[in-house]
N, C-alpha and C positions, 0 to 999 in steps of 0.2 A: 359891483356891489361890494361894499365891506361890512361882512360879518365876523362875528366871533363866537358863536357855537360851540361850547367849550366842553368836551366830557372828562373830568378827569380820572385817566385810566393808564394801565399800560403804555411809556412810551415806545414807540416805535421806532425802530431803527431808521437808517438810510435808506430814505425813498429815493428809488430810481427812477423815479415820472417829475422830479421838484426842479422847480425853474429860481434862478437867483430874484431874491428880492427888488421891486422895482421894474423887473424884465417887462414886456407887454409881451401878449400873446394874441393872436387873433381868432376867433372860432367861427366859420362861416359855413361849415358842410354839415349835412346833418345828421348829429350824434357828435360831431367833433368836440373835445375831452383834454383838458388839462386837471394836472394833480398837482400839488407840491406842499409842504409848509405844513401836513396835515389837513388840507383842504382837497378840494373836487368843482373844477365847473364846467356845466356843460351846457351846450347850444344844444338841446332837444325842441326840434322842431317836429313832434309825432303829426301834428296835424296842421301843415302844411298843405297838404290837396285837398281841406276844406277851402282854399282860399282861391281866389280866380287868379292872380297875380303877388306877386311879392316875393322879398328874401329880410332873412334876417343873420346879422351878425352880433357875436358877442366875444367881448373885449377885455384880458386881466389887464389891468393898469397897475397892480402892484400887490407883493403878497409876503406876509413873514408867517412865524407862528403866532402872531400875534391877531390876525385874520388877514382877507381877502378886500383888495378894491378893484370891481366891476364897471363894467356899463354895456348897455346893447342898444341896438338901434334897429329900427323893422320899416319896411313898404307895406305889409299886406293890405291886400283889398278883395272883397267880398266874401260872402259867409259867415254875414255877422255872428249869427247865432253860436259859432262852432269855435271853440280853441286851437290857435292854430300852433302855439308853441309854449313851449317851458324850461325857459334855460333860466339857470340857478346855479348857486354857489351852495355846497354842502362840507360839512365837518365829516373826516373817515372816522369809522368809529371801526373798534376791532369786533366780528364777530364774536359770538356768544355773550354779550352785556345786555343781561335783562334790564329792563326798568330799573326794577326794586335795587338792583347792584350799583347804582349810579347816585348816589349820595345829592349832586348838584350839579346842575347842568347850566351854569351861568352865561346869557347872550348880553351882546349891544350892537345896535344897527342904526345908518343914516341911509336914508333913500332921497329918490326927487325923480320927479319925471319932467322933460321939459315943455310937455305938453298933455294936458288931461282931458282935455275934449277924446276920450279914447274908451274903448270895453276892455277892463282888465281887473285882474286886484293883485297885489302885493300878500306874501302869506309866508308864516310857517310850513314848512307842509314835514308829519313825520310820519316815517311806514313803521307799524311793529309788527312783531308774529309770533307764532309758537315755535316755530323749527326756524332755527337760526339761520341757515340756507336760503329760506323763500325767495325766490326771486324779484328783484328791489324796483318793480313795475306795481307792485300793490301789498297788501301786508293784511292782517286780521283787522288789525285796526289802525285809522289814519287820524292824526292830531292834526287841526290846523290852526293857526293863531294868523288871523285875517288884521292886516295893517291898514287896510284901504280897500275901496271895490268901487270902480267908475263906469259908467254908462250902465247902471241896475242889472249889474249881475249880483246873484245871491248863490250863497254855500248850497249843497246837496241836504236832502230831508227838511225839516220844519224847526222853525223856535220853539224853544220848549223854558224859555224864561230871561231874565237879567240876576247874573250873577259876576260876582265881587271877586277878581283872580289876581294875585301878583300886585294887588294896590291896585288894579283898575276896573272899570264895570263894564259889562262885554254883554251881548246877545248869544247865548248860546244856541247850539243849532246840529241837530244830531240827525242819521240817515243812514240809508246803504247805498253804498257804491260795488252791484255786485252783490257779493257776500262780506266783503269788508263794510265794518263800522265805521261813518264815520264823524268825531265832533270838530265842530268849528267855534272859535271863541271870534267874537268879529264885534267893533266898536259901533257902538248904537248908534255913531253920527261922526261925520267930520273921517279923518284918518291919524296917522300916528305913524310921524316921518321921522322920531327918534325915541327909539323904544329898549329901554333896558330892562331884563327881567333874569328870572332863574326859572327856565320853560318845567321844572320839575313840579314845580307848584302846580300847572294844570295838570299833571299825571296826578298829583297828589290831591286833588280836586276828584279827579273822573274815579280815583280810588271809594273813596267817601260815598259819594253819591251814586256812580254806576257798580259799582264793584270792578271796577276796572282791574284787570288779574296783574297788576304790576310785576311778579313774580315767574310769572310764565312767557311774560312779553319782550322777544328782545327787538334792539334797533334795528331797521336793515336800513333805514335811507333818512336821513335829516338834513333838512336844508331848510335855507330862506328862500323864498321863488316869488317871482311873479309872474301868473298867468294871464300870458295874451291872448286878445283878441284884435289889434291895437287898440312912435316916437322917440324917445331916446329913455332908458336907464340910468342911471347912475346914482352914488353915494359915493359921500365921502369921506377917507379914513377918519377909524375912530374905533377903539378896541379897550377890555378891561381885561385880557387874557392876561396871566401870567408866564413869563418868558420861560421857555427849557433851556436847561442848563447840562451839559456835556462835560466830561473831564475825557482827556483825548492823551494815553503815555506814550510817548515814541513817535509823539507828533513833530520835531524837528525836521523829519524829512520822511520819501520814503511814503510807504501804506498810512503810516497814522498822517501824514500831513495834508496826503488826499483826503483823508476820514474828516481829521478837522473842517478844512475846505468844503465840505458837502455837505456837514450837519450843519454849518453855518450858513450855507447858502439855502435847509432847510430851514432858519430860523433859530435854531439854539445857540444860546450863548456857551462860548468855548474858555474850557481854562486848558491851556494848551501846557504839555509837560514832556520833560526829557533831562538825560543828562545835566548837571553844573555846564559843564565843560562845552556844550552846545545853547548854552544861553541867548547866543546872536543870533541864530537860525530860528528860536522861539521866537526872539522879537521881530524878525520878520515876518512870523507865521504872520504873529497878532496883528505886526499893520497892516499883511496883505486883509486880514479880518476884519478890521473894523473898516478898512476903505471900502470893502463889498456892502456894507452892514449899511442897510436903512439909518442911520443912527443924527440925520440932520436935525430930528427935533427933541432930543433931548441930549442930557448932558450923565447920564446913567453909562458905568464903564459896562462894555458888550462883550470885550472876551479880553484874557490877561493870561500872559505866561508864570509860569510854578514849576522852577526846577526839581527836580525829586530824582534817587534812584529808588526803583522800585521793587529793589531787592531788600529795603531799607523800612521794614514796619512800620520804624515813627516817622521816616520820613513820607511814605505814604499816608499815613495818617494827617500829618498836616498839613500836604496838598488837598485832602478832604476839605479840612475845615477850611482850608485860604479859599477854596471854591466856593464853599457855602457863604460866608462870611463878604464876598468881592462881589459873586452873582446870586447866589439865592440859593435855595434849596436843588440838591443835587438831584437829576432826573436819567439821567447815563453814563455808566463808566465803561470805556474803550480801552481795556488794558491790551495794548495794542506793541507795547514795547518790547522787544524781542532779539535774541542773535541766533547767529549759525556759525556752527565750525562748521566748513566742508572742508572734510579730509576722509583719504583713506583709511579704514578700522585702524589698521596698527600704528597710523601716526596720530590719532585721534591721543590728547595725554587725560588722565585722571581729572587734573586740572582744567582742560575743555571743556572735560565734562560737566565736574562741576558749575564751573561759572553757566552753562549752559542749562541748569536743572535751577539755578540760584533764579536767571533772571526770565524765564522761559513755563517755570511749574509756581516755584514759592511768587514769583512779581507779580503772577497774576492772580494766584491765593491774596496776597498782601492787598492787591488795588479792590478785589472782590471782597473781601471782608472789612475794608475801611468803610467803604462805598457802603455796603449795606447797614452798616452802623450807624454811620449817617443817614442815611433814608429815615435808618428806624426811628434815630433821636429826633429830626425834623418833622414825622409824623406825631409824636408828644407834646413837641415842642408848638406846635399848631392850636396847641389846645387852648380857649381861652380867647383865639384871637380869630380874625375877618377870614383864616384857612382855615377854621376847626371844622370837620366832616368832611373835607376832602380827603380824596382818595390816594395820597402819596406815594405813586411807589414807583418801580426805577426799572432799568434793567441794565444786566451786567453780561458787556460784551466782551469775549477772546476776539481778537482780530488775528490774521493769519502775519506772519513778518515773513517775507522771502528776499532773496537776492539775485543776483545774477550768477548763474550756474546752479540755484538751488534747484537742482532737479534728480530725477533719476530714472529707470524705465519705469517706475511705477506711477511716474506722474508728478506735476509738482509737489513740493513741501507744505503741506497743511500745518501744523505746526513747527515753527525754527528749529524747535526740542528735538526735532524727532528727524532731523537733517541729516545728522553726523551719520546715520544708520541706515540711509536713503544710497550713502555711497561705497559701498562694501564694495562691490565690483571696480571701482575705481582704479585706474592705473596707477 
C-alpha cells in the first residue's frame, strides 16, 4: 500500500531498520516488521486461529520519504465472522506529540483489491492516549476513517448521524472497544479508492462536538489498514509529502560519506559538502546518490554537491542557502567534518592545535548556527503560503570523525578534538 501520513515534527535521524528505496521485502511470519523512510509495515496476523486453514503474506514493493508501496495476498478459510489479520503500513511518529501539538497532519492514498467478493474494509485506524507510553495494541481513544467495508461488516457501537468532514459526507459511528472510545467516519455508500485529506480536521471535528481532549492525547499508532476477513492488496504510488532535506560536511569520504549514503537511502535529499580541494569525490558522492535515488519520474535535482570549508562563517553560510535554494527547506545538518592530530603531547605543536579547535569546535558552532538560522528564516518565510502552520523544525547533528589508529586505552575517539589528548602515553 502507498501511503503518506505526514506528521510534521521533529526530523529524525538515521534509521537503522531503513531499507534502500525501491528494495522489496517480504513479510510472511507473524508479526514480521519492516521500518524505513519513516514508515512501519507489518504483517499482523493476531487472528489467525480464527481461521481453519490459510496464510498470508505481505509485500514492500517500494518506499522513500515520500511514502510506502504495498500489497498482501491471503488464503484464509473459515471463520467468517472473526478477523483474522491486520497488516498495515504506518507513519513513526516520535513519542510525546499530543494532538493539539500537531498543527496538520496531511495524507493521500490509492488502493484496489483484486477481488471484492470478500469480508474486509480498508481504514484509517489511529490509537491516542493520556500517557505517551501506552502500549500501541489500543489507546484511550481510536480514530478510524473507513474507505470501504465489503461483505456487511460495520464499525463498533451505533450511528449517531451524517456529518460533513474534510469536504466529504461520512456516517459517523461511535462505541467502546473495552474501555477505549471508539469513532469511525465511514462513507454512506460506495468506497473511496483515492482519498486525500489532512486527518486533523476529524480531530478538529470530535473536538467541537465530543470534546475530544485534543491536549492530553498523544499518538501511539497511525496507520492505513485493511481489516481482513478475506485476495490480493495493493496500491499504487502516489504521494504529496514534502521531501527531507540533509546537509552532510565531511561527506567526501569516510563517516560523513556513509552518513550521506544512509539518509539518502532513507529518503532525504542530500546536499553533500567538503573541502575545494576534494570536489571529485563530492561528485561522485552525488552520482553514487542520485543512481540509488527513486528519481525515474521526475526531473526535480535530488541531491548536489557544495564545496565549503567549515571553519569559514560565510562560507557555511551559503552552503545553507545553496541547500535551501537547490532542495528546499533545510530539515538536517550533519556537521560531520572533522581532523585528528594523533601525536604524542610534546610533539603535538600549537598550530595542531589550533587548526584542530578551528575545524573540530568553531566548524561545528558555524554549520549549527547557519543551519538554525535558516530553519528559523524558512519557518517565516512559510508564512502566506500552501507551508504556513507547519511545524518546521530541524535537527542538528555532531557526527563523530575518526581514523585509523584513533584510539587509546580509553576507548575510541568520540570526538576528533579531543584525539591529540587520547594519546599522552604514546611512544
Amino acid at each position: 500500500m502507498k501511503a503518506s501520513l505526514l506528521f510534521l515534527a521533529t526530523v529524525a535521524g538515521v534509521n537503522a531498520a531503513a531499507l534502500a528505496p525501491r528494495q522489496q521485502q517480504t513479510l510472511c511470519e507473524l508479526y514480521a516488521y519492516w521500518s524505513g523512510n519513516g514508515y512501519e509495515l507489518l504483517n499482523n496476523l493476531w487472528g489467525k486461529d480464527a481461521a481453519t486453514s490459510g496464510s498470508q503474506c505481505t509485500y514492500l514493493d517500494g518506499a522513500s520519504s515520500a511514502g510506502v508501496q504495498w500489497h498482501t495476498t491471503w488464503t484464509w478459510e473459515g471463520g467468517p465472522n472473526n478477523v483474522k489479520s491486520y497488516p498495515y503500513v504506518g507513519r513513526q511518529v516520535a513519542k510525546g506529540r499530543t494532538i493539539s501539538s500537531i498543527s496538520k497532519m496531511p495524507t493521500s492514498v490509492k488502493w484496489t483489491y483484486d477481488n471484492e467478493n470478500i469480508r474486509a474494509n480498508v481504514a484509517y485506524d489511529i490509537f491516542t492516549a493520556e500517557d505517551p507510553n501506552h502500549v500501541n495494541s489500543s489507546g484511550d481513544f481510536e480514530l478510524m476513517i473507513w474507505l470501504a467495508r465489503y461483505g456487511n461488516v460495520y464499525p463498533i457501537g451505533s450511528s449517531v448521524g451524517t456529518v460533513t468532514v474534510a469536504g466529504k459526507t461520512w456516517d459517523l459511528w461511535t462505541g467502546f472497544n473495552g474501555a477505549m472510545r471508539v469513532y469511525s467516519f465511514v462513507p454512506p455508500s460506495g468506497t473511496v479508492k483515492d482519498f486525500s485529506a489532512d486527518v486533523k480536521e476529524f480531530y478538529t471535528y470530535l473536538e467541537e462536538k465530543y470534546q475530544f481532549p485534543s491536549s492530553k492525547q498523544n499518538v501511539i499508532v497511525c496507520n492505513p489498514t485493511p481489516h481482513h476477513h478475506p485476495r490480493t492488496l495493493t496500491t499504487p504510488p502516489h504521494s504529496t509529502t514534502r521531501p527531507r532535506v540533509a546537509i552532510v560536511t565531511g561527506a567526501a569520504r569516510g563517516i560523513g560519506r556513509g552518513i550521506a549514503l544512509r539518509l539518502a537511502q532513507d529518503g532525504y535529499r542530500i546536499t553533500a559538502s567538503d573541502l575545494p580541494a576534494l570536489q571529485p569525490q563530492l561528485d561522485s558522492l552525488v552520482s553514487e546518490l542520485t543512481s540509488a535515488s527513486n528519481t525515474n519520474t521526475d526531473t526535480q535535482t535530488h541531491h548536489h554537491a557544495f564545496p565549503a570549508d567549515v571553519t569559514s562563517p560565510s562560507e557555511v553560510a551559503a552552503l545553507v542557502h545553496a541547500s535551501a535554494t537547490t532542495l528546499g527547506p533545510l530539515d538536517t545538518m550533519v556537521a560531520n567534518a572533522g581532523i585528528a592530530q594523533v601525536k604524542p603531547l610534546l610533539e603535538l605543536t600549537a598550530e595542531d592545535f589550533r587548526r584542530m579547535m578551528e575545524v573540530n569546535v568553531a566548524g561545528v558552532h558555524n554549520c549549527f548556527q547557519a543551519a538554525a538560522r535558516g530553519m528559523i528564516a524558512q519557518q517565516k518565510e512559510s508564512r502566506g503560503t500552501e507551508r504556513e502552520g507547519e511545524e518546521i523544525r530541524g535537527r542538528l547533528i555532531a557526527a563523530a570523525m575518526g581514523g585509523e589508529g584513533v584510539k587509546s586505552d580509553h576507548g575510541e575517539c568520540v570526538r576528533a578534538g579531543d584525539c591529540g589528548y587520547q594519546d599522552v602515553g604514546a611512544d
